[in-house]
C-alpha positions as CSV (number, residue, x, y, z in Angstrom):
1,X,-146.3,-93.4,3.6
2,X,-142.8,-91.7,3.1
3,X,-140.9,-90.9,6.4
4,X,-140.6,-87.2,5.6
5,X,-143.4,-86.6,3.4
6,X,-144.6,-83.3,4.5
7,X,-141.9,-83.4,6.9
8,X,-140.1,-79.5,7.4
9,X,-136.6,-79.6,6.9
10,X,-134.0,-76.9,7.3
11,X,-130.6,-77.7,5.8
12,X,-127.9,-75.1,6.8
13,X,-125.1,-74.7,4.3
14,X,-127.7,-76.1,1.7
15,X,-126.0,-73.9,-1.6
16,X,-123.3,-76.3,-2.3
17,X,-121.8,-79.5,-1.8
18,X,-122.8,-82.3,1.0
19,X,-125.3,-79.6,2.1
20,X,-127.3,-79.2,-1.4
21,X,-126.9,-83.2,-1.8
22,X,-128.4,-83.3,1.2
23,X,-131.1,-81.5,0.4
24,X,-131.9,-82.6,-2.7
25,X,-132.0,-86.2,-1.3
26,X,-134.7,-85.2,1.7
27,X,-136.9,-83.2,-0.9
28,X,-136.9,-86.3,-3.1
29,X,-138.2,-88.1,0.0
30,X,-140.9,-86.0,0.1
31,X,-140.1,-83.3,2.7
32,X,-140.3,-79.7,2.8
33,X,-136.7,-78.5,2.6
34,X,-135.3,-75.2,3.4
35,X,-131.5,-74.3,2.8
36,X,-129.9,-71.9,4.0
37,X,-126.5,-70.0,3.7
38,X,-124.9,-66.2,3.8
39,X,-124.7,-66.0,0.1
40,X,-128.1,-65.0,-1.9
41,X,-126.8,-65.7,-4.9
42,X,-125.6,-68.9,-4.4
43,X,-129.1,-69.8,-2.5
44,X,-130.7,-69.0,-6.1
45,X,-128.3,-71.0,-7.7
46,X,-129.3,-74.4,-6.2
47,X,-132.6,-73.5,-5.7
48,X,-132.7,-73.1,-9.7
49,X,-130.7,-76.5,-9.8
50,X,-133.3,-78.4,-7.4
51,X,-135.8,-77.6,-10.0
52,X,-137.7,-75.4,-7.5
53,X,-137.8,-78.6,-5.3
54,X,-136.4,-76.5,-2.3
55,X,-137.1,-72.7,-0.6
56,X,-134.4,-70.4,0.4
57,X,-133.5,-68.0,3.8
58,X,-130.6,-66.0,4.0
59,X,-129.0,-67.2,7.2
60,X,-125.5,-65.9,8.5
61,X,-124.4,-68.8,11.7
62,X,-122.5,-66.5,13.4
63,X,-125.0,-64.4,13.7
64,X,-126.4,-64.7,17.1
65,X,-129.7,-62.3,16.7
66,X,-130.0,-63.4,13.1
67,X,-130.3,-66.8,14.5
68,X,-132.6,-66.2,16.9
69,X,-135.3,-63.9,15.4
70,X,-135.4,-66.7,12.4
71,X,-136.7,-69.7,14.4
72,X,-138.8,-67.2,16.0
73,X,-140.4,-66.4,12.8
74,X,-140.3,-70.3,11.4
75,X,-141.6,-72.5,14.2
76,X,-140.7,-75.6,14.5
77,X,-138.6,-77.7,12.0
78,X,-138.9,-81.6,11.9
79,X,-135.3,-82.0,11.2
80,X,-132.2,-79.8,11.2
81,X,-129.0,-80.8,8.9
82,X,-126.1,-78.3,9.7
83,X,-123.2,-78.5,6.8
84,X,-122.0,-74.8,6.9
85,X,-118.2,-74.0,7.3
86,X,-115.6,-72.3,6.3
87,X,-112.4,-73.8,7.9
88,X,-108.4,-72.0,6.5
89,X,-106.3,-75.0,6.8
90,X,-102.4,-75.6,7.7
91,X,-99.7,-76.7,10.4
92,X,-100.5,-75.0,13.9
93,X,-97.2,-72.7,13.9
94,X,-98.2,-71.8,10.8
95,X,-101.9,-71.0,10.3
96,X,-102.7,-67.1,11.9
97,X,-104.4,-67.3,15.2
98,X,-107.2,-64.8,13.2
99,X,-107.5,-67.4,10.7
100,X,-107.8,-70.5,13.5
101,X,-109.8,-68.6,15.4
102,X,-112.3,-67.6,12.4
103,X,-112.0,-71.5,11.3
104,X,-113.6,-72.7,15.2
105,X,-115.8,-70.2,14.9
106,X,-117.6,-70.7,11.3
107,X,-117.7,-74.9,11.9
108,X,-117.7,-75.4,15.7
109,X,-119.6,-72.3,17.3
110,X,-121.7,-72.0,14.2
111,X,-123.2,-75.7,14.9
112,X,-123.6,-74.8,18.2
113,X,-125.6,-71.4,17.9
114,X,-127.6,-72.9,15.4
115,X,-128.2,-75.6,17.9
116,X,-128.9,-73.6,20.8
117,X,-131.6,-71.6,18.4
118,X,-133.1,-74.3,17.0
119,X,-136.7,-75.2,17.6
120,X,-137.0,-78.8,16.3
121,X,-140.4,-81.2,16.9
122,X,-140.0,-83.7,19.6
123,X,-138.7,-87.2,17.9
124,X,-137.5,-84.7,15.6
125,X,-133.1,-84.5,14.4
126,X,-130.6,-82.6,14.1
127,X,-127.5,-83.6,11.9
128,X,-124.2,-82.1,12.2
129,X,-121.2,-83.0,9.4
130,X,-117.9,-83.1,10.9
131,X,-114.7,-85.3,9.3
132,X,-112.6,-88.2,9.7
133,X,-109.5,-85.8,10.5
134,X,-111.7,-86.4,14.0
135,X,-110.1,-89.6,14.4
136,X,-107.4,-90.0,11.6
137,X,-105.7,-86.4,12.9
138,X,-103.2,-85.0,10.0
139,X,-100.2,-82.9,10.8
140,X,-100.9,-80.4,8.5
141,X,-104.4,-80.0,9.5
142,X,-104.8,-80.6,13.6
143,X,-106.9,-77.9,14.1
144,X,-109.7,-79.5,11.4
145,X,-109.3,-82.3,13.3
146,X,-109.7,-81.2,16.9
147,X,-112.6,-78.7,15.5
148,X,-114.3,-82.6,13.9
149,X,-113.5,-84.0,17.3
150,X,-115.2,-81.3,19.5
151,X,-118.6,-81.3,16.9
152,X,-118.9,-85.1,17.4
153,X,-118.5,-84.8,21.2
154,X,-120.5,-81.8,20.7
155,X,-123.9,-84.0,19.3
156,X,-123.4,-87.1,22.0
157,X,-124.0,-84.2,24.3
158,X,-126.8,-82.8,22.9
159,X,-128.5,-85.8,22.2
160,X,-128.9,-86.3,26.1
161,X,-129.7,-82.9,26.5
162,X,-132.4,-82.2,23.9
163,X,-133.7,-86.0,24.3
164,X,-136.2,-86.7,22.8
165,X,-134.8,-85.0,19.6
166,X,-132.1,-86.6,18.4
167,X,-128.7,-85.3,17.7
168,X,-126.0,-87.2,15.2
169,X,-123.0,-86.8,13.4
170,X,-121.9,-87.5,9.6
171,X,-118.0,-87.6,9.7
172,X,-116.9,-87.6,5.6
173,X,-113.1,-88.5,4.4
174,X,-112.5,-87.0,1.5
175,X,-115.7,-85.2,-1.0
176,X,-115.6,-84.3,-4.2
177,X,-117.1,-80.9,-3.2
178,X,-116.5,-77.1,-4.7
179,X,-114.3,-76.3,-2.2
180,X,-111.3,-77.9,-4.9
181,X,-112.6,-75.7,-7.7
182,X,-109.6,-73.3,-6.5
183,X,-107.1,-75.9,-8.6
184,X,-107.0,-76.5,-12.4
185,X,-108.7,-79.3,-13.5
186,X,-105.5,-81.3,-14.1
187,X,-104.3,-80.9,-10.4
188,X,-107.8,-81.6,-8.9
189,X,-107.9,-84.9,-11.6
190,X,-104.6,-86.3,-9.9
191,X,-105.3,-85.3,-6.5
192,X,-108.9,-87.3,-6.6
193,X,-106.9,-90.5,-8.4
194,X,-104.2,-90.4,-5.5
195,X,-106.8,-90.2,-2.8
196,X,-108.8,-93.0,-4.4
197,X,-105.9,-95.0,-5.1
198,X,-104.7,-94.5,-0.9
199,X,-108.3,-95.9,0.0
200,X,-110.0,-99.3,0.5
201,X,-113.1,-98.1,-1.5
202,X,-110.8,-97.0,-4.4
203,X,-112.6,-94.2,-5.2
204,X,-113.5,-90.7,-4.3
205,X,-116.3,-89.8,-2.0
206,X,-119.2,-87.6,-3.7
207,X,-121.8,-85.7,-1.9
208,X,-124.7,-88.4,-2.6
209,X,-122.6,-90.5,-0.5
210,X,-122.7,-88.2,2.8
211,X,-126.3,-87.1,1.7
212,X,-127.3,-90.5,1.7
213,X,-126.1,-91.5,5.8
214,X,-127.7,-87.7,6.7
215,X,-131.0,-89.5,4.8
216,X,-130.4,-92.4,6.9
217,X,-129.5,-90.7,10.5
218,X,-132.7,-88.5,10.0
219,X,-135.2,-91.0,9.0
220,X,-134.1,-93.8,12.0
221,X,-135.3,-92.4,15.0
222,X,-133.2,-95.0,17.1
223,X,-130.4,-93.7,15.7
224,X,-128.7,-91.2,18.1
225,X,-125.6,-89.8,19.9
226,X,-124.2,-91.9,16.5
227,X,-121.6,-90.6,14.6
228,X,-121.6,-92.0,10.7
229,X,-117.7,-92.4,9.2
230,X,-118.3,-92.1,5.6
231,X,-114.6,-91.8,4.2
232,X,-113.9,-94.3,2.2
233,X,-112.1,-96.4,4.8
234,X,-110.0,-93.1,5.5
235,X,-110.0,-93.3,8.9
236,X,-108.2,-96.5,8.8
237,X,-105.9,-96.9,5.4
């Protein structure tokens, strides 16, 4: 029998990117995914593109009640995937204080409240996606990588904490995500061939690729307090 046939999955910041990947991936396993984000509209969008494999909840992370009365009224999940952020980017001296303090507050405190919330089945996971900027820090972009670095700090934590639930970390380079459909489509073409061409893989990350370590993190239940580089050999090019 399949791991998570049957198995109730909730997969915050499931709309787009590594998050609908991800969720695509554990409903083709068999579970029972949920994914959730702020956006309705873009909840219907890739519930329409998972074929109807998935159900929807409107979920806002930095909302603290919202949060709450939500795993009140859903019970227990088996697993919990956390992929929501919205992070502004730039050099410290640089980036507003609103903006930094916006950024730690969507990706850091966001995994956390949804952590603290949470009601997940003993032997059950939760899965939070962080970044190599973690460990390979840029100087254009310390704060992503001190917010990375506190998430994966964050999850060893937990995973003593909330033992016997286990609590990883997926830490991407790179992903071919939405988030560069701000840039034609020449620009975003030579930026992907210049990261690929940087990396020892050779090529750029896709959200399968992260999707398929959550798939693995959440389905090997001796696997936690891990943290999973998948980058592309970023984190050491």
């Amino acid at each position: 029998m399949n791991k998570l046939e049957g198995k109730k999955v909730l997969v915050v910041g499931g709309s787009s990117g590594i998050g609908e990947a991800a969720a695509r991936e554990l409903a083709g396993f068999g579970a029972e995914v949920t994914i959730a984000s702020r956006d309705p509209l873009k909840l219907q969008a890739a519930a329409a593109r998972s074929g109807g494999a998935v159900r929807t909840a409107v979920l806002d992370t930095a909302n603290d009640a919202g949060l709450e009365a939500f795993f009140a009224a859903q019970g227990e999940f088996d697993h919990v995937v956390v992929s929501a952020a919205q992070t502004a980017s730039g050099p410290v001296r640089q980036l507003p204080l609103v903006d930094a303090y916006a950024a730690m507050n969507s990706k850091f405190w966001g995994a956390y409240r949804v952590a603290r919330a949470a009601r997940i089945a003993e032997g059950g996971s939760l899965t939070l996606v962080s970044g190599f900027l973690g460990v390979r820090p840029s100087k254009t972009s310390v704060l992503q990588g001190a917010i990375n670095a506190a998430l994966e700090s964050l999850a060893r934590g937990l995973a003593l904490e909330l033992s016997p639930v286990r609590v990883n970390t997926v830490s991407p380079g790179m992903i071919a995500t939405p988030m560069w459909s701000g840039i034609s489509d020449e620009a975003r073409a030579a930026k992907f061939e210049t990261v690929a061409a940087r990396l020892p893989a050779r090529r750029m990350g896709q959200p399968e690729d992260v999707a398929n370590a959550i798939v693995y993190l959440v389905t090997t239940p001796y696997a936690t307090g891990s943290t999973v580089l998948v980058d592309g050999g970023g984190a050491i090019a």
